[in-house]
C-alpha positions as CSV (number, residue, x, y, z in Angstrom):
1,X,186.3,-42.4,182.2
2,X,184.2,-43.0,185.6
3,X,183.2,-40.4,187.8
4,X,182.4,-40.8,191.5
5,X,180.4,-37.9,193.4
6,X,181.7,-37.1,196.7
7,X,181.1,-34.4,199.3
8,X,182.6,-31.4,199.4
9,X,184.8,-30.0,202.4
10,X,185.1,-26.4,202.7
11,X,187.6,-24.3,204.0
12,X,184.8,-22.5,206.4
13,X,182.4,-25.4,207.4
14,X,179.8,-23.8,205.1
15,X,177.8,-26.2,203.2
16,X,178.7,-27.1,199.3
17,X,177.6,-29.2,196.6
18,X,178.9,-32.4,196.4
19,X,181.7,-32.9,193.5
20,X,182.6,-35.5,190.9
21,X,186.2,-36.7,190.5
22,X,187.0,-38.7,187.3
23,X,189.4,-41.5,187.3
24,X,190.3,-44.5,184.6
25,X,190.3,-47.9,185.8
26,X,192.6,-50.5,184.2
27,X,193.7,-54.2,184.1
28,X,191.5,-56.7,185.8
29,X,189.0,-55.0,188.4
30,X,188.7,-58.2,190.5
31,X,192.8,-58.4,191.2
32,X,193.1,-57.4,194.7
33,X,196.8,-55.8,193.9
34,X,195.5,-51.7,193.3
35,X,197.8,-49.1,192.1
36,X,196.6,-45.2,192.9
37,X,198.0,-42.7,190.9
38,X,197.7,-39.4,191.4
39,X,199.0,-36.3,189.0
40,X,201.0,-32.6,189.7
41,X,199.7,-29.4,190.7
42,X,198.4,-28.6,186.8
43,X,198.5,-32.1,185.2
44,X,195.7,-34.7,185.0
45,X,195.3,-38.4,185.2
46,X,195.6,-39.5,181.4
47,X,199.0,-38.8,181.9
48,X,199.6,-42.1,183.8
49,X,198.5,-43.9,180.7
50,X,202.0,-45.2,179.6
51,X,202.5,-46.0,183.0
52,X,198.7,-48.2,183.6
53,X,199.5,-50.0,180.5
54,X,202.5,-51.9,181.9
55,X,201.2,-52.4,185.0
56,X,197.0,-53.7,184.3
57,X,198.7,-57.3,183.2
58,X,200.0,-57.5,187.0
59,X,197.6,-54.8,189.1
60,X,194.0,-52.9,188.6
61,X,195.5,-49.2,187.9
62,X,193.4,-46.2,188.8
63,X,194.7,-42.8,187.7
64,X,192.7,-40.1,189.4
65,X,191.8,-36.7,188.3
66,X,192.3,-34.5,191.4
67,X,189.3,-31.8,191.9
68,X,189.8,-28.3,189.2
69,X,191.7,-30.6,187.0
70,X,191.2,-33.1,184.0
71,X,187.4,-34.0,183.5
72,X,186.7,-33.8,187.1
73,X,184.3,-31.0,188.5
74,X,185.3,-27.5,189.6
75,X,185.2,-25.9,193.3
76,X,182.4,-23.5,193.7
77,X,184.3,-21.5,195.6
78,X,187.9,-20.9,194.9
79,X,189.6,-21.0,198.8
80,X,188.6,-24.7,198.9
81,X,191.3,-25.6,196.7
82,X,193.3,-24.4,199.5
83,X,192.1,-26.6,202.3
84,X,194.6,-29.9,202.3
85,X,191.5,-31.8,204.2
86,X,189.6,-31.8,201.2
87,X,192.0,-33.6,199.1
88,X,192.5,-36.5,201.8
89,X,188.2,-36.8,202.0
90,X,188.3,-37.1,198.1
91,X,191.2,-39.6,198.3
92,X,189.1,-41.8,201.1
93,X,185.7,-41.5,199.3
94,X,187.8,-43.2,196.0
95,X,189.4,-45.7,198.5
96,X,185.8,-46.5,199.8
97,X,184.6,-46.8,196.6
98,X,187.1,-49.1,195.6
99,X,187.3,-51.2,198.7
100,X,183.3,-51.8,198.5
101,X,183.8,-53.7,195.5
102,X,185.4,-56.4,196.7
103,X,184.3,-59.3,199.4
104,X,186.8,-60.4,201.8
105,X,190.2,-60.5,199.4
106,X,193.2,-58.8,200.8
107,X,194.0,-55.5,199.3
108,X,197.7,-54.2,198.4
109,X,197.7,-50.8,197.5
110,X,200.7,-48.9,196.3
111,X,200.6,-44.9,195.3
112,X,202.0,-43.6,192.4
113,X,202.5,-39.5,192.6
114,X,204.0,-37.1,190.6
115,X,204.4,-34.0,192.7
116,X,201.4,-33.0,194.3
117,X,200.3,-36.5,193.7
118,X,203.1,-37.3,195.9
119,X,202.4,-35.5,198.5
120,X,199.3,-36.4,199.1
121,X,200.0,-40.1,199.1
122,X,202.4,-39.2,202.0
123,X,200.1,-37.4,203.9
124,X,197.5,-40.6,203.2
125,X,200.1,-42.7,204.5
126,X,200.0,-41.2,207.2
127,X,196.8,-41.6,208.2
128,X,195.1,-44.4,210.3
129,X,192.3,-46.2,209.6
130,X,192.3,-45.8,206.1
131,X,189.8,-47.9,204.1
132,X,192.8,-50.0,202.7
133,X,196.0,-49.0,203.8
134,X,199.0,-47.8,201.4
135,X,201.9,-50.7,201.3
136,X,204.3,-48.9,199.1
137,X,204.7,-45.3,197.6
138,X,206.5,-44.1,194.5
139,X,206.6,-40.3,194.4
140,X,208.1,-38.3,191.7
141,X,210.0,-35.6,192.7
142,X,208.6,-34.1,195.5
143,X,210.2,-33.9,198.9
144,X,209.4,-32.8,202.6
145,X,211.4,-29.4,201.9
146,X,209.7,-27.4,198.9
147,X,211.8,-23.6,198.7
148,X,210.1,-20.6,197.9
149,X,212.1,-19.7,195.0
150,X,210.8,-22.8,192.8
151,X,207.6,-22.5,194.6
152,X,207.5,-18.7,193.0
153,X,208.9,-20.0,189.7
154,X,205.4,-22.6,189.4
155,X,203.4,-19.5,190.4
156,X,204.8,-17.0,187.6
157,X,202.4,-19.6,185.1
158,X,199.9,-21.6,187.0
159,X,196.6,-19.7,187.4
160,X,197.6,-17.2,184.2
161,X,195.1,-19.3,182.1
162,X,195.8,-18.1,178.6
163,X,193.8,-18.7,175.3
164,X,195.9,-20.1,172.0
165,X,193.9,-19.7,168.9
166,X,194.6,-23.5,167.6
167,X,195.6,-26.7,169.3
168,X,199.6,-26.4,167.4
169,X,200.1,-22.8,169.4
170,X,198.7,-24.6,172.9
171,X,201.2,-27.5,172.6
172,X,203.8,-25.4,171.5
173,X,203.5,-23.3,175.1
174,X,202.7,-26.6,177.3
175,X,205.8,-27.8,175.3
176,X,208.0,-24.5,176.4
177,X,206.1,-24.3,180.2
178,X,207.1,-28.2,180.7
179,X,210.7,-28.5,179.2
180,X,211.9,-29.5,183.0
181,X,210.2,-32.8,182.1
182,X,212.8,-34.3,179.8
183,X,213.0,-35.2,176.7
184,X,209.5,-36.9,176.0
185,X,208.8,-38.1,172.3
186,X,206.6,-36.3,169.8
187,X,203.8,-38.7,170.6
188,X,204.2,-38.4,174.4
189,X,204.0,-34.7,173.9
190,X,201.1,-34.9,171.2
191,X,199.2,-36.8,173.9
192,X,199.8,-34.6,177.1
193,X,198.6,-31.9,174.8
194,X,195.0,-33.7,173.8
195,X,194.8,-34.2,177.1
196,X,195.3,-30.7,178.6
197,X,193.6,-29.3,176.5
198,X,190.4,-27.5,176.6
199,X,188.0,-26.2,173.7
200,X,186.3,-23.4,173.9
201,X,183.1,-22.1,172.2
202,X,185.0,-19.1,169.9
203,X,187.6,-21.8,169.0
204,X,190.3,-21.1,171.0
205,X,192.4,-23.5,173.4
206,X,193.1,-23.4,177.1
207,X,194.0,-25.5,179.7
208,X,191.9,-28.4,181.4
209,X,192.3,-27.2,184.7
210,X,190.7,-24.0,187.1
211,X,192.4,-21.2,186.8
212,X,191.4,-20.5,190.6
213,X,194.3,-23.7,192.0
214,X,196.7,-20.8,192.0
215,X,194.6,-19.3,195.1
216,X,197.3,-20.1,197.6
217,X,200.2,-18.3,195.9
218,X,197.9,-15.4,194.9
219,X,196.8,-14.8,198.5
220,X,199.7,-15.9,200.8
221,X,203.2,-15.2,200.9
222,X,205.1,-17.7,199.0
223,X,207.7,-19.5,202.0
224,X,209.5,-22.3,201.7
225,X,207.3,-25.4,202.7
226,X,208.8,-27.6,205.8
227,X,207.2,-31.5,206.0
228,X,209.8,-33.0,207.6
229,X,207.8,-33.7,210.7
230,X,205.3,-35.5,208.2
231,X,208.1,-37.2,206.6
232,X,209.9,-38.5,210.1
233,X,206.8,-39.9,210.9
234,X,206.8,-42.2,207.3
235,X,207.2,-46.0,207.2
236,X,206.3,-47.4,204.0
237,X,208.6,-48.6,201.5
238,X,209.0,-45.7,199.3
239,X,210.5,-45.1,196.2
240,X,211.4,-41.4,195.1
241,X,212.5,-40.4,191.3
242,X,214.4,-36.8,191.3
243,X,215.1,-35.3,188.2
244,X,219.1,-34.1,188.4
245,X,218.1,-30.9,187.5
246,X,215.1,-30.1,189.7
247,X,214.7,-27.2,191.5
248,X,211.3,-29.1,193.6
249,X,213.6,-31.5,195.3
250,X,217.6,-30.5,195.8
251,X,220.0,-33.3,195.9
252,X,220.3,-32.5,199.9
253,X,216.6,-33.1,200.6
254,X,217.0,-36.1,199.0
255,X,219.9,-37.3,200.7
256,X,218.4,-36.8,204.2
257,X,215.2,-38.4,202.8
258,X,217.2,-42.1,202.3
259,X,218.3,-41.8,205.8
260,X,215.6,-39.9,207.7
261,X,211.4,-41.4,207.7
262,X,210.8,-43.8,205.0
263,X,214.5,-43.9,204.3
264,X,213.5,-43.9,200.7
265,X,215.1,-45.7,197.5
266,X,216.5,-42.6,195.4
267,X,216.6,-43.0,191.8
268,X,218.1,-39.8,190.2
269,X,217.7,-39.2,186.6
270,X,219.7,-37.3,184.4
271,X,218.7,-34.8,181.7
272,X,215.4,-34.2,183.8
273,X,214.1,-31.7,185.8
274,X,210.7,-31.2,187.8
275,X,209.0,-34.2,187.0
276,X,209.5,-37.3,185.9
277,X,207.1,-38.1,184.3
278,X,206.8,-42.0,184.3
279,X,206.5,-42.1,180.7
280,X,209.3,-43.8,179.3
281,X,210.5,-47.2,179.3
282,X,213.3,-46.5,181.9
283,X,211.0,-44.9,184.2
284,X,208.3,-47.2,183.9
285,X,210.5,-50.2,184.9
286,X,212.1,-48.8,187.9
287,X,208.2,-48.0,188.9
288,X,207.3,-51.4,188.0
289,X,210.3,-53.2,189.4
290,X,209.5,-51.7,192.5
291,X,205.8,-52.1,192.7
292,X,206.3,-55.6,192.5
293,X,209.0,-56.3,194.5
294,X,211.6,-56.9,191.9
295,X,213.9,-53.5,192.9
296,X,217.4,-54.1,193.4
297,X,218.4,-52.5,196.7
C-alpha cells in the first residue's frame, strides 16, 4: 500500500493538517495507459483487486482509498467530509503525483467508479486543466438523478458504526447490509470482509471507515440530488453498469443518460442491485472490453 500526503481543504478556509490517502499501484508503472479507480460511499480501494489483476498486463492500475476510508487518514473535523472541493484537490494531488513520474510519454487515463467513485470521476471530467485529462469513464451505478428515498435508505446504516465481537458476526452483517451487490462468491465476500474490517483493542470488529462520512445526511435534509446540468455538460466516452434492481440509478435515469451528455453505453445487469461491484468475470470483461477499445457498440 502507498500513501501520498496532501493538503487539506476545509469547508471554512480554516487551516488543517495535511492528510494521507492510500492507494495500490499495479501492472507496469512505466506504461503510460493509467486506470483510476475509485470506491462507494463506505467501501475501500482493495475492492478493485479482481478488477487491477485483469487489467496490470495491459495498464498501471491505481485503486485509491478516498479520505475516512480504507488505510487512508481521517478528517480532523467531521464537516470536511462534506465539502465536494476537497475530494477533487485529493483527486489532482494523486494525478500530480502520478503525472511527475513520467518524462514526456503521452498519458491515457480512464476512471473506474463505483458509486461515489463515479461521481467524482464525472465531476473530474469535468474539469479543465487537469494534470492528465480523463479519456474514458466507467461508473458503476450512479447517475445524475440520485432520489431521496434511496438516499435515506444508505443513511439508515452508514455512520451507525457498530462493534461485532469476532470477524464471522462482522461479515455476516456487511454480508446482510450489501445483499444489493449480487451474488459474489464466498471468497469475494471473505475478501471484502478482511478488508473492511477494523480491529479494535478489546477485540471486537468494526468497520474501516469514519463514522463521521454520514455528516451530510445527519445534518441536512435528505432531497433528491439533481446533476443533470453536470451530466449535459459530459463528453467522454462513458460506460455505465446499472444493477436491474437498483434503487441509486432507475431505469429512466439511465435511459436519458444514453441520449443526453456523454450519451453513455448502458450495460444493465440482472440479479443486481446498488453496485456492481466489478468483481466477476462478466463484469470485469465488459470494463476491460471497454477500457481498451474492444466494446461492441
Amino acid at each position: 500500500m502507498n500513501r501520498l500526503l496532501v493538503p487539506t481543504l476545509s469547508a471554512d478556509d480554516k487551516p488543517r493538517e495535511p492528510h494521507h490517502i492510500a492507494y495500490t499501484d499495479w501492472g507496469d508503472r512505466d506504461n503510460p495507459h493509467i486506470v483510476i479507480c475509485v470506491h462507494g460511499l463506505t467501501r475501500n480501494c482493495r475492492d478493485f483487486d479482481y478488477l487491477a489483476r485483469a487489467l496490470q498486463a495491459d495498464c498501471r492500475v491505481v485503486c485509491v482509498d478516498v479520505v475516512g476510508r480504507g488505510q487512508s487518514d481521517w478528517l480532523q473535523e467531521a464537516q470536511d467530509y462534506e465539502y465536494y472541493p476537497l475530494y477533487l484537490a485529493d483527486a489532482i494531488s494523486l494525478l500530480n503525483h502520478l503525472r511527475s513520474q513520467y518524462t514526456t510519454t503521452p498519458i491515457v487515463l480512464d476512471w473506474v467508479g463505483i458509486s461515489m467513485g463515479g461521481l467524482i470521476g464525472m465531476v473530474m471530467a469535468l474539469q479543465s486543466n487537469l494534470p492528465i485529462p480523463i479519456n474514458r469513464l466507467v461508473i458503476s451505478d450512479l447517475g445524475p438523478l440520485i432520489s431521496a428515498v434511496a438516499l435515506k435508505r444508505i443513511a439508515d446504516y452508514v455512520g451507525k458504526d457498530p462493534r461485532f465481537a469476532s470477524f464471522e458476526e462482522f461479515k455476516n452483517y456487511m454480508k446482510l447490509i450489501s445483499v444489493s451487490f449480487g451474488p459474489l462468491t464466498d471468497e469475494q465476500w471473505e475478501h471484502m470482509a478482511i478488508h473492511s474490517a477494523r480491529e479494535y483493542p478489546d477485540g471486537s470488529y468494526g468497520f474501516r471507515y469514519d463514522p463521521r462520512i454520514a455528516i451530510s445526511f445527519k445534518t441536512h435534509e435528505i432531497t433528491d440530488i439533481d446533476l443533470w446540468a453536470q451530466w449535459d455538460q459530459l463528453n467522454v466516452p462513458t460506460l455505465v453498469l446499472r444493477g436491474m434492481n437498483s434503487d441509486i440509478l432507475s431505469s429512466e435515469t439511465a435511459a436519458q443518460m444514453q441520449v443526453r451528455g456523454a450519451k453513455a453505453k448502458v450495460v444493465e445487469l440482472p440479479g443486481i442491485g446498488h453496485a456492481p461491484m466489478l468483481m466477476d468475470d462478466n463484469q470485469i470483461k465488459i470494463v476491460r472490453d471497454f477500457i481498451l477499445n474492444e466494446f461492441a457498440c
